[in-house]
MMTF fields as JSON, N, C-alpha, C and O atoms, coordinates in Angstrom:
{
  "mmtfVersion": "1.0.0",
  "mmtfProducer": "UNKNOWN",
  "numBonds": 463,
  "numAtoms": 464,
  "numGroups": 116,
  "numChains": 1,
  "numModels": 1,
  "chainsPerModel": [1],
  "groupsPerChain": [116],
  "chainIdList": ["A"],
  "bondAtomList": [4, 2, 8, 6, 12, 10, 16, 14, 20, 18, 24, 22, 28, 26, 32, 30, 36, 34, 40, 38, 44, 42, 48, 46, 52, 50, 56, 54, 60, 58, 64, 62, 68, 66, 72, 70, 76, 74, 80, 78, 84, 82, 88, 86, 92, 90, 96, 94, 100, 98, 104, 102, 108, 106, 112, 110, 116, 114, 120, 118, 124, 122, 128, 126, 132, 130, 136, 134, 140, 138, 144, 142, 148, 146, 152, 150, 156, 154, 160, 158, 164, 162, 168, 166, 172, 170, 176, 174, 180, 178, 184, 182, 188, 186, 192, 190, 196, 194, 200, 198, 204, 202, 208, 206, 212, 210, 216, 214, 220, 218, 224, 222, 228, 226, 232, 230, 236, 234, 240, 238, 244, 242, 248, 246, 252, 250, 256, 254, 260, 258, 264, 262, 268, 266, 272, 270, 276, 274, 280, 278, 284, 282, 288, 286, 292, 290, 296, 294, 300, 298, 304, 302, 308, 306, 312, 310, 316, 314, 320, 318, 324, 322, 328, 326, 332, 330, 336, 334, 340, 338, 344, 342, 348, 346, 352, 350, 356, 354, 360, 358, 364, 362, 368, 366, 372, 370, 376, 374, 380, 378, 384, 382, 388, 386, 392, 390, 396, 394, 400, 398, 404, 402, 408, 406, 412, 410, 416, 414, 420, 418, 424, 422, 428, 426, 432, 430, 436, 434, 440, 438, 444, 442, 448, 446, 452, 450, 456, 454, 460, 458],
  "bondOrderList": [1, 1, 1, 1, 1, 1, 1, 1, 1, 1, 1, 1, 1, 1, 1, 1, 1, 1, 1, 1, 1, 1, 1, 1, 1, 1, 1, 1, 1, 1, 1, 1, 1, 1, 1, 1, 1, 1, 1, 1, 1, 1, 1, 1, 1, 1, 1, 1, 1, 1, 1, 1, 1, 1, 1, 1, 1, 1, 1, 1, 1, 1, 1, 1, 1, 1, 1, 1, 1, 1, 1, 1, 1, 1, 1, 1, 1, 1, 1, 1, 1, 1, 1, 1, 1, 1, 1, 1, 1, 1, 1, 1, 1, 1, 1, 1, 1, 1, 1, 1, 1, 1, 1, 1, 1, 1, 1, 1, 1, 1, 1, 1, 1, 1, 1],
  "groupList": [{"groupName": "UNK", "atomNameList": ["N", "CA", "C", "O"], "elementList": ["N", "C", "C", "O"], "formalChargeList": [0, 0, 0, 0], "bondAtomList": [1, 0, 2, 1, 3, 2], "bondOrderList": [1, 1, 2], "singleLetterCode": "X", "chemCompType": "L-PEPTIDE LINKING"}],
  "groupTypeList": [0, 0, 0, 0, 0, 0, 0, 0, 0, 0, 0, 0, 0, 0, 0, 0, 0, 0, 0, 0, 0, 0, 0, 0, 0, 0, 0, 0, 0, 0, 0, 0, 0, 0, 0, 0, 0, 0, 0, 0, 0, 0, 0, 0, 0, 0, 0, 0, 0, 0, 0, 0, 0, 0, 0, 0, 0, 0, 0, 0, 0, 0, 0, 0, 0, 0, 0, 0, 0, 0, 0, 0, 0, 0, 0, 0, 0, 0, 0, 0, 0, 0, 0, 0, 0, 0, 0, 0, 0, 0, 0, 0, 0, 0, 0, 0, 0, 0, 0, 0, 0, 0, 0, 0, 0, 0, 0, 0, 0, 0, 0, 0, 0, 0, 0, 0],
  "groupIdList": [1, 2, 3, 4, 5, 6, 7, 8, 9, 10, 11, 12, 13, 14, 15, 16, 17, 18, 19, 20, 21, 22, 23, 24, 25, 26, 27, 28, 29, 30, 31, 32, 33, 34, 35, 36, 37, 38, 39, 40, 41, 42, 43, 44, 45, 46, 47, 48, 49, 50, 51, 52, 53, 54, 55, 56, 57, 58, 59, 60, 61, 62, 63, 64, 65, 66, 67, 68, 69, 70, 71, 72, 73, 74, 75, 76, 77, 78, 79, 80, 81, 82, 83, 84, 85, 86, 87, 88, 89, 90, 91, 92, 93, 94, 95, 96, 97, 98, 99, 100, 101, 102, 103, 104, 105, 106, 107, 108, 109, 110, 111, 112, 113, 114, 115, 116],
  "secStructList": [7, 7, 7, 6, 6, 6, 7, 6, 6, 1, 7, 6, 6, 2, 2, 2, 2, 2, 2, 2, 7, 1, 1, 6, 2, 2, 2, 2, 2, 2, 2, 2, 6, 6, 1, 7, 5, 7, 2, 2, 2, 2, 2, 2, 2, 1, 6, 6, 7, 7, 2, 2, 2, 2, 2, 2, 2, 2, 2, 2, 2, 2, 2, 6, 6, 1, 3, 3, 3, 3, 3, 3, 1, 7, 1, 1, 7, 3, 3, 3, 3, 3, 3, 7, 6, 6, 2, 2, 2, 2, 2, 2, 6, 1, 2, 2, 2, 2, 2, 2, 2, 2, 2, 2, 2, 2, 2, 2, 2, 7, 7, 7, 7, 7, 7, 7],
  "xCoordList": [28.885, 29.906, 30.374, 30.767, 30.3, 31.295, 32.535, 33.014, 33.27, 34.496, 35.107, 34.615, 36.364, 36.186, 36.587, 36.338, 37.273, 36.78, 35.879, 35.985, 34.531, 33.242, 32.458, 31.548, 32.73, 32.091, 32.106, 33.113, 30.967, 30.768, 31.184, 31.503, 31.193, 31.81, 32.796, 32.942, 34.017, 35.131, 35.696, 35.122, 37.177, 37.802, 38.244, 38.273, 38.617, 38.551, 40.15, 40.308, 40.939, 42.643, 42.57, 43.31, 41.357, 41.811, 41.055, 41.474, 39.974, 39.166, 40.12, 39.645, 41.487, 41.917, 43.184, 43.561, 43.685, 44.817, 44.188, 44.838, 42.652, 42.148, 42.938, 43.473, 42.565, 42.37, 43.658, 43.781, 45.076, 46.225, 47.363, 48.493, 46.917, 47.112, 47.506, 46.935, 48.606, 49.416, 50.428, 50.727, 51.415, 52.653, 52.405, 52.627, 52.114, 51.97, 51.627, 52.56, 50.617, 49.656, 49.853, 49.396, 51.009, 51.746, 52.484, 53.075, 53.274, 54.182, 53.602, 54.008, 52.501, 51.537, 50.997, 51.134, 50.339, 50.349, 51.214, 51.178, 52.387, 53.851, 53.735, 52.921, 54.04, 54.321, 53.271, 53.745, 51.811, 50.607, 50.484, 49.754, 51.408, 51.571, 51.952, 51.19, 53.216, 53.5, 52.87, 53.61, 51.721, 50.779, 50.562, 50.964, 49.505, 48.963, 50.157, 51.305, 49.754, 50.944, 49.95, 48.836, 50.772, 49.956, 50.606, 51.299, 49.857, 50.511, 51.544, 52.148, 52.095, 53.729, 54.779, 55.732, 54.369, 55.574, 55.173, 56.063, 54.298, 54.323, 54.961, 56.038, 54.696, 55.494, 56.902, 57.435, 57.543, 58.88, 59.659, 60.77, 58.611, 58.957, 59.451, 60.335, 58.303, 58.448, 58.724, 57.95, 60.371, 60.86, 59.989, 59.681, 59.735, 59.123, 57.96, 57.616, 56.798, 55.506, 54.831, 54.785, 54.263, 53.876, 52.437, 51.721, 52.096, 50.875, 49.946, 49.114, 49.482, 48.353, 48.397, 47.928, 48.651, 49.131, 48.711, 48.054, 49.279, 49.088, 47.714, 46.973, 47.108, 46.078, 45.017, 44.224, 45.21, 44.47, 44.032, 42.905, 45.597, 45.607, 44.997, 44.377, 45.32, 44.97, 43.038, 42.269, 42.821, 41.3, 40.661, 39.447, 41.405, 40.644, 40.989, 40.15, 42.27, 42.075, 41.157, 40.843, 40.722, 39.669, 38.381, 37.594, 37.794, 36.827, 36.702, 35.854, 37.836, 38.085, 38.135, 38.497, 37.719, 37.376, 38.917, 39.091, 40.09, 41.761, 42.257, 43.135, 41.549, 42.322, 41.502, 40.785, 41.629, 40.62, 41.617, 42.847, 40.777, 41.199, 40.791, 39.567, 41.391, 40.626, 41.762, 42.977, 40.435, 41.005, 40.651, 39.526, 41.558, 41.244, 41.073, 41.762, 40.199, 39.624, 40.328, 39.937, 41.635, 42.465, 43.266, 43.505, 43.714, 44.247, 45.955, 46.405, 46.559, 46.193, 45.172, 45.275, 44.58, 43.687, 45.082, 45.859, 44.796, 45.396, 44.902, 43.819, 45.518, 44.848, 45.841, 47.061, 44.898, 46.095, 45.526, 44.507, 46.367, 45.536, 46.149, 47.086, 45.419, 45.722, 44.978, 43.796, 45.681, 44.694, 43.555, 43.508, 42.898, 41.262, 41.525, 42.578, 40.737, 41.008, 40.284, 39.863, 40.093, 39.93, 41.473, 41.861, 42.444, 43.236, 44.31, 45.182, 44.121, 45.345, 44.913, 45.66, 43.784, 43.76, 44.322, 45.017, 44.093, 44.963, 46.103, 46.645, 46.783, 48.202, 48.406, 49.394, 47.746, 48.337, 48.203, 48.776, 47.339, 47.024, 47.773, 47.799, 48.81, 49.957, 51.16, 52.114, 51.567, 52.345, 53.536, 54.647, 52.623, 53.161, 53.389, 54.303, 52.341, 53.328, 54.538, 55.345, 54.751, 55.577, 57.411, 58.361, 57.33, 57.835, 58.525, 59.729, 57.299, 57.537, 58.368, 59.362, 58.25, 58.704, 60.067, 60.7, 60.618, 61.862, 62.597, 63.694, 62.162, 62.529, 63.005, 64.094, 61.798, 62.045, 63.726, 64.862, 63.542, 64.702, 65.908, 66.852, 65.871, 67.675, 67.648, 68.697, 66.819, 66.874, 67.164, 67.427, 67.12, 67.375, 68.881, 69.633, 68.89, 70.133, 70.83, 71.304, 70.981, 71.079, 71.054, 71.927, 70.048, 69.345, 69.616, 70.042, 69.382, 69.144, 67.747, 67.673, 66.787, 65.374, 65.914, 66.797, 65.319, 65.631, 64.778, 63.722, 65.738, 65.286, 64.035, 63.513, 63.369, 61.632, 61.823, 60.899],
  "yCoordList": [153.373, 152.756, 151.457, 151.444, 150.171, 149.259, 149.139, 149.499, 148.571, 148.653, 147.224, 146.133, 147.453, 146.459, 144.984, 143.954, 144.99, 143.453, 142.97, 141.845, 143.463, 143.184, 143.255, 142.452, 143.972, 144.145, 142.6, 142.199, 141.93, 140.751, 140.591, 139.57, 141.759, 141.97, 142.463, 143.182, 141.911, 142.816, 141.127, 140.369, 140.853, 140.375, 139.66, 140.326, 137.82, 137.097, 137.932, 138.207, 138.066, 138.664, 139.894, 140.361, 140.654, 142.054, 142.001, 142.659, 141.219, 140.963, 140.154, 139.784, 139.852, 138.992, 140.12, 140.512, 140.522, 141.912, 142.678, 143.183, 143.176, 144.503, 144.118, 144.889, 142.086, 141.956, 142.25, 142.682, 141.912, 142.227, 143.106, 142.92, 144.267, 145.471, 146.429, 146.414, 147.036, 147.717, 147.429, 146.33, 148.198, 147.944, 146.897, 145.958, 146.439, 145.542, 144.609, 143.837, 143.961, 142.931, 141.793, 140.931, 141.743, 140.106, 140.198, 139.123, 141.138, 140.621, 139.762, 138.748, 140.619, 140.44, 139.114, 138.176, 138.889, 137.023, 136.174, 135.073, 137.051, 135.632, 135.709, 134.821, 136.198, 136.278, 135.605, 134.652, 135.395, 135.124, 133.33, 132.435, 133.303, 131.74, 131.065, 130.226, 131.405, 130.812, 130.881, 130.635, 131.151, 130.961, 132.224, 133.082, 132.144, 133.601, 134.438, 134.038, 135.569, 136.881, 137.844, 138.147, 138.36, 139.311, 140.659, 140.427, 142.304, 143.435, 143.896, 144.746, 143.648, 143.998, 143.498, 144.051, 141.841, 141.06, 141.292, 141.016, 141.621, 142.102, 143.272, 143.234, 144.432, 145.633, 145.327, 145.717, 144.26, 144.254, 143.645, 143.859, 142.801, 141.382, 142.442, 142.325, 143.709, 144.724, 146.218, 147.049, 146.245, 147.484, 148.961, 148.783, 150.145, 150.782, 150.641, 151.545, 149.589, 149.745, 150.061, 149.279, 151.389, 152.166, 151.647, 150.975, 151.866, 151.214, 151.502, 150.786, 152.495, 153.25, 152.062, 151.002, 152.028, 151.357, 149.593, 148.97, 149.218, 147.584, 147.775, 147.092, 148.748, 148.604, 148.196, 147.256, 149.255, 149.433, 148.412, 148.152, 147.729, 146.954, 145.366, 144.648, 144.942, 144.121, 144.5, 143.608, 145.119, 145.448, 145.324, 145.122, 145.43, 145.577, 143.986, 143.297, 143.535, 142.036, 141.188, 140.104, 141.606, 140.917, 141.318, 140.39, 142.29, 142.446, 141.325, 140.463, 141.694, 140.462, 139.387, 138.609, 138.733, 137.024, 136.645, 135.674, 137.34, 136.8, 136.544, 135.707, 137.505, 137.191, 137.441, 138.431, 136.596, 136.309, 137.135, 137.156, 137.81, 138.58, 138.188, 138.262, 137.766, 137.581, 137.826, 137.628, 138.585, 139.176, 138.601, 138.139, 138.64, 137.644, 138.576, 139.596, 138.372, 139.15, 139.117, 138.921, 139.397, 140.065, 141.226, 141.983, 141.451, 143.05, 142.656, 141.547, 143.516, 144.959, 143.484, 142.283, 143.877, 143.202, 142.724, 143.398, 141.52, 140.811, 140.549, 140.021, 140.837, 140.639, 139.457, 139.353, 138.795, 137.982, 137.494, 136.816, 137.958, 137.822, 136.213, 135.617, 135.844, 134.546, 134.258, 134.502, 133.821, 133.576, 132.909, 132.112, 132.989, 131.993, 131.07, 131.206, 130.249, 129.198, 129.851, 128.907, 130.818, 131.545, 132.093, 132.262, 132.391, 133.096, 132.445, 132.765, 131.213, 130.189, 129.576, 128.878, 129.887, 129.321, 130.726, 130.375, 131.821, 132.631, 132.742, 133.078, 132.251, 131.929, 131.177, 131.346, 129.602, 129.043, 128.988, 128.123, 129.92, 130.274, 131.211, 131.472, 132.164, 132.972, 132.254, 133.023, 130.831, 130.245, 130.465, 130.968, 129.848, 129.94, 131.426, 131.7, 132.29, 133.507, 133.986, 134.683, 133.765, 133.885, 133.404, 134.17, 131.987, 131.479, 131.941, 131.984, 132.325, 133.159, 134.601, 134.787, 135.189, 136.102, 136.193, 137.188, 135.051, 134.787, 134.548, 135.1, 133.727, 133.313, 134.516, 134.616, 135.598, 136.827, 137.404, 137.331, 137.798, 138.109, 137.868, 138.646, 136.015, 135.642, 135.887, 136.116, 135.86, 136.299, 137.565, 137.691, 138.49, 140.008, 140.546, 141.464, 139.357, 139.94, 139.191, 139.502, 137.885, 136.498, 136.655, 136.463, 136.969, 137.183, 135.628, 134.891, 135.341, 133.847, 133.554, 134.103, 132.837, 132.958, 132.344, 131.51, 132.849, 131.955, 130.84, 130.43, 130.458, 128.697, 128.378, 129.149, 127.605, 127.347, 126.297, 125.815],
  "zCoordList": [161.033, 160.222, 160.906, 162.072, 159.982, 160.742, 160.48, 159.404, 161.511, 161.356, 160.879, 161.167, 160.036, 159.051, 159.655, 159.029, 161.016, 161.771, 161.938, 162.428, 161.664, 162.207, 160.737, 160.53, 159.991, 158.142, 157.29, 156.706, 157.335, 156.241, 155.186, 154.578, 154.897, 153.153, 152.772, 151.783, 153.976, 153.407, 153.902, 154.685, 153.042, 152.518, 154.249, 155.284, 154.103, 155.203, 156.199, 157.389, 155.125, 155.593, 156.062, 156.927, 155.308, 155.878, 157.302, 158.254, 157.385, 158.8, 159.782, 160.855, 159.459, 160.564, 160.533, 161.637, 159.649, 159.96, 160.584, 161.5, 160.456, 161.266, 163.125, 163.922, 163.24, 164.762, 165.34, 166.486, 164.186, 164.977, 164.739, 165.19, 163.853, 162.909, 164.796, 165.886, 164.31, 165.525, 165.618, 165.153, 166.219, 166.691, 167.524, 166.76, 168.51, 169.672, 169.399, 169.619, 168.925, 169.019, 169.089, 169.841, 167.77, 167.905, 168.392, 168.292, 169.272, 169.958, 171.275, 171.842, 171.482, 172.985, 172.551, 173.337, 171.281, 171.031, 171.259, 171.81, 170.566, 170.805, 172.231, 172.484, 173.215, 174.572, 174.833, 175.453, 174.77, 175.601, 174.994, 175.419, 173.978, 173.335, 174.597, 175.08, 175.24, 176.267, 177.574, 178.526, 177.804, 179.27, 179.08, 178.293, 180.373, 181.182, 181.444, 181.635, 181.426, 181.923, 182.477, 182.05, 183.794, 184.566, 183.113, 182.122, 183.717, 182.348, 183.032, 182.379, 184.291, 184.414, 183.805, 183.256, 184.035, 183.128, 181.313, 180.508, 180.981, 179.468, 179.562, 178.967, 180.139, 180.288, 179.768, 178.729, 181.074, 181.256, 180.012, 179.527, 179.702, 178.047, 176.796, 175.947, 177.127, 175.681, 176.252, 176.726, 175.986, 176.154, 175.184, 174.005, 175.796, 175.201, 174.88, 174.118, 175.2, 175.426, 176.742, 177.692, 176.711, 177.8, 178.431, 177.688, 179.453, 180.108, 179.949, 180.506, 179.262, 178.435, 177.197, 177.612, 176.405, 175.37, 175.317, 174.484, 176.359, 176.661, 176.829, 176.121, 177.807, 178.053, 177.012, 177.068, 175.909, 174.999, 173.991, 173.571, 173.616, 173.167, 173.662, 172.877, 175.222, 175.53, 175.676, 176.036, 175.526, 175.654, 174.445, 174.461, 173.109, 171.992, 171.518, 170.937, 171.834, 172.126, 172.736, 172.243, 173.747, 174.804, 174.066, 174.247, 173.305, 172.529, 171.295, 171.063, 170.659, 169.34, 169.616, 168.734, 171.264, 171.474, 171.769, 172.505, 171.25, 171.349, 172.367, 172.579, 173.375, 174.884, 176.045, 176.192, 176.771, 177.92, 178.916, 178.851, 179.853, 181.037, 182.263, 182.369, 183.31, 184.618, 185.488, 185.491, 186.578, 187.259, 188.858, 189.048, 189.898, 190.959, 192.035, 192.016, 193.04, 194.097, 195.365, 196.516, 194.787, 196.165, 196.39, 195.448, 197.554, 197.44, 197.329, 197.617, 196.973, 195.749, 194.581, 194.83, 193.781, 192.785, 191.238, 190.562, 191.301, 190.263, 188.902, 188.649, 188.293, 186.556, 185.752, 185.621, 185.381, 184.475, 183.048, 182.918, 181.975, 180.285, 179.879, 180.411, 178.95, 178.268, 176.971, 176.73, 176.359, 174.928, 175.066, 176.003, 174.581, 174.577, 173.383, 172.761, 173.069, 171.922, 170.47, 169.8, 169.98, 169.379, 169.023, 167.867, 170.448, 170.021, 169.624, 168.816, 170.465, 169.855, 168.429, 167.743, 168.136, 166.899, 165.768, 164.814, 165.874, 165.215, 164.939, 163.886, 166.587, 166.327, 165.884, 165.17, 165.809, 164.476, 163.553, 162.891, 162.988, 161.513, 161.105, 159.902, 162.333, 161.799, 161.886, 161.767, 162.08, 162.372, 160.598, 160.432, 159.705, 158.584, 157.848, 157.071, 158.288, 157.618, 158.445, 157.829, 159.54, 160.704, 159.887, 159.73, 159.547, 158.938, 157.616, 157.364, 156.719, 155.737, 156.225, 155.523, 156.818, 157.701, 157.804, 157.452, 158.341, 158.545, 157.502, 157.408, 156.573, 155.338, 154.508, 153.942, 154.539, 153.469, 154.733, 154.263, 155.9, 156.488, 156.52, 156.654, 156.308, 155.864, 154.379, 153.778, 153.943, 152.485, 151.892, 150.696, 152.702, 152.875, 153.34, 153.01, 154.373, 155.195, 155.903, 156.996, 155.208, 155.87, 157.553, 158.399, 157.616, 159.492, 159.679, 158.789, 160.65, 160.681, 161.538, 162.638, 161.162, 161.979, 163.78, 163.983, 164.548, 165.865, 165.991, 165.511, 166.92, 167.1, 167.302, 168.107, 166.929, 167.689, 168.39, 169.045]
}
């Protein structure tokens, strides 16, 4: 079976929701917008995401081309994730529903979007 990020014949949106479909994903984009992050300071950024979890996620990211991982050859051993240009180009192709986003929110509950 393929899975429908990887399926030709399934629809361009649902192949780019498969890549960031999860609780986590965009948050771990918004955060990785602003530079490299070792997975402690993501830990710490997102209350209640457990280290099993990041893991997973940052791994099925690093499969989907979104986020580059490298890791540096010293002790204790350092890891540090960052978007690849693949991934920054996702993010700005979620820039405008992002937007929309906010829009439906003050519109809901006069939220007010935060500052960019």
């Amino acid at each position: 079976m393929v899975h429908r990020r990887h399926d030709p014949d399934v629809c361009g949106v649902t192949a780019a929701i498969a890549v960031i479909e999860g609780k986590w994903k965009t948050t771990l984009l918004w955060l990785l917008e602003s530079g490299p992050h070792r997975p402690a300071e993501l830990r710490r950024r997102v209350p209640g995401l457990s280290e099993k979890v990041l893991t997973d996620a940052l791994r099925e990211m690093e499969a989907d081309g979104v986020v580059h991982r490298e890791v540096h050859d010293v002790l204790p051993p350092k890891t540090v994730y960052s978007l690849t240009g693949f991934g920054r180009e996702l993010s700005e192709a979620l820039a405008p529903l992002s937007d929309w986003g906010h829009r439906r929110l003050e519109k809901l509950g006069g939220v007010r979007p935060p500052a960019s």
